[in-house]
C-alpha positions in Angstrom: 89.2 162.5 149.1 88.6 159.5 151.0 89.6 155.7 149.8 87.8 155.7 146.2 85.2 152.9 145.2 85.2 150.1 142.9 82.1 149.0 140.5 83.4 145.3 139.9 81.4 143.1 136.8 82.2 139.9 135.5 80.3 138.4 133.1 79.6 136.2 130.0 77.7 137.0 126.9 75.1 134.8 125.0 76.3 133.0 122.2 76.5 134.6 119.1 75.5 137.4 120.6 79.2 139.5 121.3 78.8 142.4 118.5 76.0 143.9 119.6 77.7 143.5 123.4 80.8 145.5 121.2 78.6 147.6 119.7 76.4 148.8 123.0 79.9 148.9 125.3 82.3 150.5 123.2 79.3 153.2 121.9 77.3 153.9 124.3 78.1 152.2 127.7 81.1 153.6 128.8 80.3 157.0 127.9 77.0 157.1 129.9 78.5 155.5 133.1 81.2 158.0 133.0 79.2 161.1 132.7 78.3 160.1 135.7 79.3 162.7 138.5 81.7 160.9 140.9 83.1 158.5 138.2 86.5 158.9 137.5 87.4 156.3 134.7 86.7 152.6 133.5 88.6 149.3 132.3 87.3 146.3 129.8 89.1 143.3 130.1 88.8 139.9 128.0 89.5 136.4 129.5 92.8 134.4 128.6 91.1 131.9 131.1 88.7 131.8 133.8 85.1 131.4 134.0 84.0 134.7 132.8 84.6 135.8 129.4 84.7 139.6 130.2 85.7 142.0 133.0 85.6 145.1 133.9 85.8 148.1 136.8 84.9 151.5 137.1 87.0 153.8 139.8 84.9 156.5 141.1 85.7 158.9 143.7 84.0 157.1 146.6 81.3 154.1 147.1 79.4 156.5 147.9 79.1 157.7 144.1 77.6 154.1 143.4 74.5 154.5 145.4 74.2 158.3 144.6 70.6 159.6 142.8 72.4 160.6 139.5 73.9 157.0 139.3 70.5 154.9 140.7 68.5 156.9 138.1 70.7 155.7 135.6 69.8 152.6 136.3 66.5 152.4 136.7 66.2 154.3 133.3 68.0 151.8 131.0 68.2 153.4 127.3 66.5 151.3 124.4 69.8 149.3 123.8 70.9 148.7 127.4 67.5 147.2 127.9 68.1 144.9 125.7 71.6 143.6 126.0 70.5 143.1 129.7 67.3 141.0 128.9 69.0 139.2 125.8 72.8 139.6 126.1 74.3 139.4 129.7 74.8 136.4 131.2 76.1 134.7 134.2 76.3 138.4 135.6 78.5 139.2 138.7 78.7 143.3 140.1 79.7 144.1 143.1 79.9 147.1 144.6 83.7 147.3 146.7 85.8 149.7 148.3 89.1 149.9 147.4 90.9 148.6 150.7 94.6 148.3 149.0 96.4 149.6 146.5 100.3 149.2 145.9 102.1 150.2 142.7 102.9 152.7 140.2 101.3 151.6 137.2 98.6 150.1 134.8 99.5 147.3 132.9 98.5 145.1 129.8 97.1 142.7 131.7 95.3 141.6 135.0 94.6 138.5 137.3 92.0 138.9 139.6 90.8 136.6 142.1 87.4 136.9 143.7 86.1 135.3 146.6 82.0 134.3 147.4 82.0 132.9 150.8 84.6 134.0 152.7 87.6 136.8 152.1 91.1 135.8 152.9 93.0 138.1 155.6 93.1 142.0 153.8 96.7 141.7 155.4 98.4 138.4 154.0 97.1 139.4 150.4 98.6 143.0 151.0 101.8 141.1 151.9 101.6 139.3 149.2 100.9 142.5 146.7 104.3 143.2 148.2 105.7 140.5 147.5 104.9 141.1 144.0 105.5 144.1 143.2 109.1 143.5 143.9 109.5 142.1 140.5 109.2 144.9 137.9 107.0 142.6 135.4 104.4 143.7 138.1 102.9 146.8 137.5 100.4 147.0 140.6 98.1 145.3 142.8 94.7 146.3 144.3 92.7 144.5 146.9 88.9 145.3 147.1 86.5 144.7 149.6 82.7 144.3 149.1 80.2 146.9 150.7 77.1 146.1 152.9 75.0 144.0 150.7 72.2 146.5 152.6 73.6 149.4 150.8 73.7 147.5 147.5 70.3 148.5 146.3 68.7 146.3 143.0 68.0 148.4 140.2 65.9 148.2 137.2 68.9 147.2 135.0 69.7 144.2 137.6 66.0 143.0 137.5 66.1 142.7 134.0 69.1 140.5 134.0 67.4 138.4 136.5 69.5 139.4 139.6 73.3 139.5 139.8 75.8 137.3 142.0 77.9 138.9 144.7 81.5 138.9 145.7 83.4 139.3 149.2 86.4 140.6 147.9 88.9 140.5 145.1 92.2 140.6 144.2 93.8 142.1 140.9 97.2 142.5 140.0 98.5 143.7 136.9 101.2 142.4 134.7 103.4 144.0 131.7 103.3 141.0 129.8 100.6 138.2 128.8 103.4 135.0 129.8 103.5 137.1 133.5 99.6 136.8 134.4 99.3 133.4 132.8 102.0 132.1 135.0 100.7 134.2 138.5 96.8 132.9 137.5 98.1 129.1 137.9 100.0 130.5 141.1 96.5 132.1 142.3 95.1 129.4 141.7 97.1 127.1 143.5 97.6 129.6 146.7 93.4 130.0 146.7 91.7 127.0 146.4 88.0 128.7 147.1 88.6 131.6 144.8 87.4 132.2 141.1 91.0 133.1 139.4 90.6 134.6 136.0 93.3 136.4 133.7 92.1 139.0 131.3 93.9 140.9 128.7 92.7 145.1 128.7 91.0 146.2 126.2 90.6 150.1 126.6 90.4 152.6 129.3 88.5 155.4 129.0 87.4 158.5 131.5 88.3 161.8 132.7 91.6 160.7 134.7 94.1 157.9 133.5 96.0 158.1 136.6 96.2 155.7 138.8 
């Protein structure tokens, strides 16, 4: 198997509105997108800070999977719920589909920092170095650069339309941390270091999917 892709969402959620965003991802969301062939497992995150309240990734086996027929029909056949957290519940949405360019590290951890760029994507080589860098330190568990396919081969699905279209990223980076005090302090270092990135740190919330690995 080749590098594997990355389905990468940020996003907020009307007010008032977060159970039935609880009660549509936790019992039926997940489990659909993973019996997708070609998806190997997926992440939710919740903000400590940043701009988006919620995060989360899917790893499938390659970028390919993400613009496959079982995946696009998916989408373009929303079930009775999805359709309506899209129309009534998402907001502010940001998906991207990435490859995933970098990885260093042996683990998963607690929680995540992830900085995502809009315009223009640092060098894939200094934030590698820096990953490095990192890592070093055992309160780091891993870091993961990704990297944004053609926006060509990024077709817009039914479930996108009925959010109203979503925004796009260049790139991103995430790096996990053992403990909550680690990520708070490397977000204000992210932040600092990347002046035109959006830098958010997120607590996990569950994994779930076929492999746990890394």
């Amino acid at each position: 198997m080749g590098k594997p892709g990355i389905l990468a969402i940020w996003n907020n959620v009307a007010p008032g509105r977060e159970a039935d965003f609880e009660t549509w991802f936790q019992g039926e969301h997940l489990q659909e997108r993973l019996a997708v062939p070609g998806f190997i497992y997926g992440r939710r995150h919740q903000a400590i800070s940043g701009a988006s309240a919620f995060f989360n990734f899917y790893l499938v086996e390659s970028p390919a999977v993400l613009t496959s027929q079982p995946y696009l029909e998916r989408l373009d056949n929303p079930t009775p719920m999805t359709r309506m957290i899209m129309t009534e519940v998402f907001r502010d949405m940001n998906r991207t589909l990435c490859h995933r360019a970098v990885r260093r590290g042996d683990f998963r951890g607690a929680y995540a920092v992830t900085a995502r760029w809009f315009d223009a994507m640092p060098d894939v080589a200094a934030l590698t170095a820096r990953i490095e860098t990192l890592i070093a330190d055992p309160a780091i568990a891993a870091g993961e650069i990704w990297t944004a396919t053609d926006p060509a081969g990024q077709p817009v699905a039914l479930e996108e339309k009925l959010r109203g279209g979503d925004r796009k990223i260049m790139g991103a980076l995430m790096i996990d941390t053992l403990r909550e005090a680690d990520a708070v302090k490397l977000g204000e270092a992210l932040r600092s270091a990347y002046a035109g990135a959006e830098v958010g740190v997120f607590r996990v919330l569950c994994q779930k999917g076929r492999s746990l690995g890394i």
